[in-house]
Residue frames as qw, qx, qy, qz and C-alpha x, y, z in Angstrom:
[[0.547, 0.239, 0.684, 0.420, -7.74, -35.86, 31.51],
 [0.105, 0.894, 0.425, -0.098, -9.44, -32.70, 30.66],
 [0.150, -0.944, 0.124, 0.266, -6.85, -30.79, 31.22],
 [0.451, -0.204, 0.685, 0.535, -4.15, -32.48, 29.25],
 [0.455, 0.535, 0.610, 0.368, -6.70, -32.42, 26.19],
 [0.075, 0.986, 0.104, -0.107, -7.31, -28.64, 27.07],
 [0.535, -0.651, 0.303, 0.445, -3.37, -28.20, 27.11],
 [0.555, 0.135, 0.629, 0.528, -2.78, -30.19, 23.90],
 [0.275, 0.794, 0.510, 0.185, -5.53, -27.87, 22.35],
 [0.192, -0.944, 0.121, 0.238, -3.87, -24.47, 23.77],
 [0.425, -0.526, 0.568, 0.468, -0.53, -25.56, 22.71],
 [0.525, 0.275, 0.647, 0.479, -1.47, -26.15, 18.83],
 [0.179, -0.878, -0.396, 0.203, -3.31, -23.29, 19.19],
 [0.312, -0.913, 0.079, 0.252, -0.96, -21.18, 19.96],
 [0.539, -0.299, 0.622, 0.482, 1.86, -22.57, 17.45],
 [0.419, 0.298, 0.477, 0.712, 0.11, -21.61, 14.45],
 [0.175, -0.910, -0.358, 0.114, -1.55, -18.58, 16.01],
 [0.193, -0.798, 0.492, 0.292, 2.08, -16.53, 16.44],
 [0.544, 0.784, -0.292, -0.071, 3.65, -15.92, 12.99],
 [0.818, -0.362, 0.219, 0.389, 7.48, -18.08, 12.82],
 [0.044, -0.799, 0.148, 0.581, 10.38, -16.59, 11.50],
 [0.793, 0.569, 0.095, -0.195, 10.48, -16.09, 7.90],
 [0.870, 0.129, 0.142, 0.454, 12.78, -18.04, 5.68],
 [0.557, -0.196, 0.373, 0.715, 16.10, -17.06, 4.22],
 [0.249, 0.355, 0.614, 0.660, 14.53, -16.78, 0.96],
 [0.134, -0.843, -0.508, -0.120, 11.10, -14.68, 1.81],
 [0.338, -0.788, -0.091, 0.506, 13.39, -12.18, 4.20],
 [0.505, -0.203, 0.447, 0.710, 15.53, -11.94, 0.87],
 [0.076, 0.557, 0.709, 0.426, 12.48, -11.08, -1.36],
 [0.212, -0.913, -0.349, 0.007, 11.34, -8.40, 1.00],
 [0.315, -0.740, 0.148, 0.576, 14.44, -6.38, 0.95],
 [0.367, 0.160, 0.623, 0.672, 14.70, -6.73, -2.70],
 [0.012, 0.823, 0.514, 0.243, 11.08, -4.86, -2.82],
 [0.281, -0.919, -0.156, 0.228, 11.85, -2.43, -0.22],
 [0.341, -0.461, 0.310, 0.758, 15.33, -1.71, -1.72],
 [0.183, 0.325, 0.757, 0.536, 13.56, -1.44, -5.23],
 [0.150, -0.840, -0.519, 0.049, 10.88, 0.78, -3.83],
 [0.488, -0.757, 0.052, 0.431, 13.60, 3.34, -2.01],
 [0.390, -0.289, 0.519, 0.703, 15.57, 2.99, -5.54],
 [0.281, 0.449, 0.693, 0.489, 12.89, 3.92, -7.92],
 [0.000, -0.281, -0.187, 0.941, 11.89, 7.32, -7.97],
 [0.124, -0.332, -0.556, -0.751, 8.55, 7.31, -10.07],
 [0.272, -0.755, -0.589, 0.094, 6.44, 7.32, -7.12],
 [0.270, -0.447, -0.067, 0.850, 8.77, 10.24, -5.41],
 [0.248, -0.085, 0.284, 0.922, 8.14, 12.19, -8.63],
 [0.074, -0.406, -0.509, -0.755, 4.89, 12.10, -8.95],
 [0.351, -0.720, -0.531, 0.276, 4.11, 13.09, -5.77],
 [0.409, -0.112, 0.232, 0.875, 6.27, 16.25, -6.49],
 [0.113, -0.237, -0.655, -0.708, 4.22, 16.89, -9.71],
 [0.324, -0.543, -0.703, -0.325, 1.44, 16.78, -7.49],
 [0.400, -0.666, -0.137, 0.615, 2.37, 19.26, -4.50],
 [0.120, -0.177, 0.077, 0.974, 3.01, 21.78, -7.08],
 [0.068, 0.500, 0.605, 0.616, -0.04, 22.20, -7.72],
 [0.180, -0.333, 0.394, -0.838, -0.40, 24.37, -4.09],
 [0.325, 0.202, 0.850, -0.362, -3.11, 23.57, -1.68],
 [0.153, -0.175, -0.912, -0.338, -5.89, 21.81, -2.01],
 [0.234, 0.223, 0.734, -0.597, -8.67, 22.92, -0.38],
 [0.318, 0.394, 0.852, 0.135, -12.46, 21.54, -1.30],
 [0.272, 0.843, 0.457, -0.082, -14.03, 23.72, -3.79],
 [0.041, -0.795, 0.232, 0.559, -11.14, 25.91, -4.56],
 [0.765, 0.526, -0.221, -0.299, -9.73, 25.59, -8.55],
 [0.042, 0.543, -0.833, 0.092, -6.53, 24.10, -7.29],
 [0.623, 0.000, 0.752, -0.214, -8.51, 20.86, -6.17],
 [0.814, 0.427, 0.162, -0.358, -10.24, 20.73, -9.24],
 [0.300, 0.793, -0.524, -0.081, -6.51, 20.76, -10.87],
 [0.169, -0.366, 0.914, -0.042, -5.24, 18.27, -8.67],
 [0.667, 0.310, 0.610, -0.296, -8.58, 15.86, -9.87],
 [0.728, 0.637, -0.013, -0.255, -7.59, 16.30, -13.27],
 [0.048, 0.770, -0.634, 0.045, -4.30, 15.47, -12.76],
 [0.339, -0.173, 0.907, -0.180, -4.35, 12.45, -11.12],
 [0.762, 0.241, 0.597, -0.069, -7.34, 10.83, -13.49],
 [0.520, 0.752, -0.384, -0.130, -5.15, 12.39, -16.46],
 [0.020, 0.536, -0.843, 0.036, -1.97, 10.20, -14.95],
 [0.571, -0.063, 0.814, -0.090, -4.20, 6.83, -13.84],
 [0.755, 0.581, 0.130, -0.276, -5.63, 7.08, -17.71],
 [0.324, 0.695, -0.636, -0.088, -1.87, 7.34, -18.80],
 [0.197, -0.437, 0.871, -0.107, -1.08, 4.41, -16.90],
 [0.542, 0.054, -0.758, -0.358, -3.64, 2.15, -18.83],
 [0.326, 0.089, 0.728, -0.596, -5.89, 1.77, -15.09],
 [0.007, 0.224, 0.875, 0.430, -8.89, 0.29, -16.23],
 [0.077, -0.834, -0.450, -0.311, -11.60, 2.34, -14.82],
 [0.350, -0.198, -0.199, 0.893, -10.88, 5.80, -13.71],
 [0.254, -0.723, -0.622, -0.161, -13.95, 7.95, -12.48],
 [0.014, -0.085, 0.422, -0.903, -14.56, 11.17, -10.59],
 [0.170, -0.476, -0.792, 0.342, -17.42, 11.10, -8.36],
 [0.118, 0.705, 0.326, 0.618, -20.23, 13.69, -8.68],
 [0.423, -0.239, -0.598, 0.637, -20.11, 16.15, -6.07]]
């Protein structure tokens, strides 16, 4: 008897443990993002925008550049707190 209850328990278990496969609709939603992602280019560009500023290395002026850059762009984008750490 033990084992049949232990069985029953393993087998529910295990049915909502491992993920089932996702609807119509949900698989349709996720290729809408990912084609939407792949078809917008504002991320692409502002990585770009950031790579020209050369390397980066800690303490050199080019870091400091690339730290003003990026909390110049998350201020543009209306982020609500945007901070540099002291260092």
């Amino acid at each position: 008897m033990l084992r049949i209850v232990m069985l029953l328990v393993l087998a529910i278990i295990t049915k909502h443990a491992f993920p089932q496969e996702p609807s119509v609709e949900h698989q349709q939603a996720v290729n809408n993002l990912i084609k939407t992602a792949l078809n917008f280019r504002f991320d692409y560009n502002l990585l770009e925008e950031l790579c020209q500023t050369g390397p980066r290395l800690s303490g050199y002026p080019e870091s400091l550049q690339a730290f003003t850059w990026a909390v110049a762009k998350l201020n543009a984008s209306d982020c609500d707190s945007v901070w540099l750490q002291p260092v």
